[in-house]
C-alpha positions as CSV (number, residue, x, y, z in Angstrom):
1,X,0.0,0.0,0.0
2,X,0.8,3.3,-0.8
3,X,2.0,6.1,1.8
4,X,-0.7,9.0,2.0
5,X,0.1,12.0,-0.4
6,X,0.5,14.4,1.8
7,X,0.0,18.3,-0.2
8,X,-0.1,22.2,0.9
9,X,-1.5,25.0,-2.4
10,X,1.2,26.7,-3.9
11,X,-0.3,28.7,-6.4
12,X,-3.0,29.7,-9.0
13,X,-1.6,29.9,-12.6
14,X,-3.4,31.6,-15.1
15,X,-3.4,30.4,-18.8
16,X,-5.3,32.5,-21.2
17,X,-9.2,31.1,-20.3
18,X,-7.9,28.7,-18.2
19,X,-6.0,28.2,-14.2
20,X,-4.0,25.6,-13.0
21,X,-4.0,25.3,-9.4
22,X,-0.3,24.0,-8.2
23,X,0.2,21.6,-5.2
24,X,3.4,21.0,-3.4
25,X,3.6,17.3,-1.6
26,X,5.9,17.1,1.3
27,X,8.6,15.5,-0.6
28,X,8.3,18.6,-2.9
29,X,6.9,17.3,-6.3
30,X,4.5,19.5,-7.8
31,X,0.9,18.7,-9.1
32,X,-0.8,20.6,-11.3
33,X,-4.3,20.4,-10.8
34,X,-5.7,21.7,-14.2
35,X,-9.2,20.9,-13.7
36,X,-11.8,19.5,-10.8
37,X,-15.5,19.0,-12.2
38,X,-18.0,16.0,-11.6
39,X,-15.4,14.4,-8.7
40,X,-12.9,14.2,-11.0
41,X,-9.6,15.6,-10.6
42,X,-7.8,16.5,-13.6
43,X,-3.6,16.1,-13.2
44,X,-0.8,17.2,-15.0
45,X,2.2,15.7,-15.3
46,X,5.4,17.5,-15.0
47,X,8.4,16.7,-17.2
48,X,11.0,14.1,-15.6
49,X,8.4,12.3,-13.7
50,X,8.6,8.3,-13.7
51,X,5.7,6.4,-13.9
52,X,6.9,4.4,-10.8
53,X,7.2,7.3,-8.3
54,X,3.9,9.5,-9.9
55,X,2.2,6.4,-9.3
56,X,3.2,6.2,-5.6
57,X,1.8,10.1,-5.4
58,X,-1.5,8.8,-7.1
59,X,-2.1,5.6,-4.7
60,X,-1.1,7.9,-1.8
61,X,-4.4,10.7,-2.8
62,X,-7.0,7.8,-2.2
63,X,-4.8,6.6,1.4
64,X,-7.4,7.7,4.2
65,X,-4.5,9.5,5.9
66,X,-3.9,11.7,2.8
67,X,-5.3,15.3,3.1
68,X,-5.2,15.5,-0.7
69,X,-8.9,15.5,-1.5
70,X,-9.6,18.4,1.7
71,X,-6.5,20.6,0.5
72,X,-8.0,20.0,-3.2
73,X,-11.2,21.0,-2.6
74,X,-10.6,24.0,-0.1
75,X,-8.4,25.7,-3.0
76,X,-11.2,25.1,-5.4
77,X,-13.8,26.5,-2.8
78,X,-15.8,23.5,-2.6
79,X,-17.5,22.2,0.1
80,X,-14.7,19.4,2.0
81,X,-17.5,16.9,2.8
82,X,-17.7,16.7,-1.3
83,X,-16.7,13.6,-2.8
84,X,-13.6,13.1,-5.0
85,X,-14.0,9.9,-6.6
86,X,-11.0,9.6,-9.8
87,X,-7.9,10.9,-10.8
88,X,-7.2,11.4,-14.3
89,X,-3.3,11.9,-15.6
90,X,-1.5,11.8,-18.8
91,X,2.4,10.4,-18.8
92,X,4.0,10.2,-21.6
93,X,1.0,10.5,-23.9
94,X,-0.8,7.7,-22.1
95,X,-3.8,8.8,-19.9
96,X,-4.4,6.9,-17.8
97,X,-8.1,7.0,-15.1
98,X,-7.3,6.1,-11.4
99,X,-10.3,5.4,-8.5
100,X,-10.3,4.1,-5.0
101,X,-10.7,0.4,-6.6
102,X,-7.3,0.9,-8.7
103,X,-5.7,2.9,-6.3
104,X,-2.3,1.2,-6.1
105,X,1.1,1.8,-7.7
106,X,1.0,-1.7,-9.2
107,X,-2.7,-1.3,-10.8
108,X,-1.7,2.3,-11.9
109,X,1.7,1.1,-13.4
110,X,-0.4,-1.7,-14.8
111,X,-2.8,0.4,-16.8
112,X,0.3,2.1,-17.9
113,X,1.9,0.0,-19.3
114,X,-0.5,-1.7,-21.4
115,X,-1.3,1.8,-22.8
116,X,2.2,2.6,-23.4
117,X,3.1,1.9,-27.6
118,X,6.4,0.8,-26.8
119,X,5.5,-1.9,-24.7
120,X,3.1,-3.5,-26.9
């Protein structure tokens, strides 16, 4: 099992129509947060990141230590008894949908890489 993702709000970044709301974990990896709607969580990849450890970050928002989903939906100004229910990610050109029943660095890494061109 995953450790929980721990995260504190960085920032608000504004792109033309559009803001990214940036998230610091405690081991200091960013996550871009470029969109929350319907209890999914929209998050961008940052350049560098393995598939391995982003999936570690990914299991640990679903661990019911984790303050991700509270942190998440304070910055968005949503009520924290609202439900988060999936992550969405791209890596690599591979998006890839995470929820609470494949909430684990193997599944994650799984779904991957059986999306992943190379591998196939």
């Amino acid at each position: 099992m995953a450790k929980p993702t721990m995260i504190t709000f960085d920032k608000i970044i504004n792109w033309d129509n559009s803001k990214t709301y940036v998230f610091r974990t405690t081991t200091g990896v960013l996550l871009q947060i470029s969109n929350l709607k319907d209890d999914i969580a929209t998050i961008e990849c940052t350049v560098g990141t393995s598939i391995e450890s982003f999936a570690e970050i990914i299991a640990g928002c679903f661990h019911q230590k984790s303050n991700f989903k509270s942190e998440l939906l304070a910055a968005f100004g949503l009520e924290t008894s609202a439900e988060f229910i999936t992550i969405n990610f791209e890596l690599g050109g591979v998006k890839v949908t995470v929820n609470r029943a494949s909430a684990t660095p193997e599944k994650i890494c799984e779904k991957w890489y059986n999306r992943y061109p190379m591998y196939h």
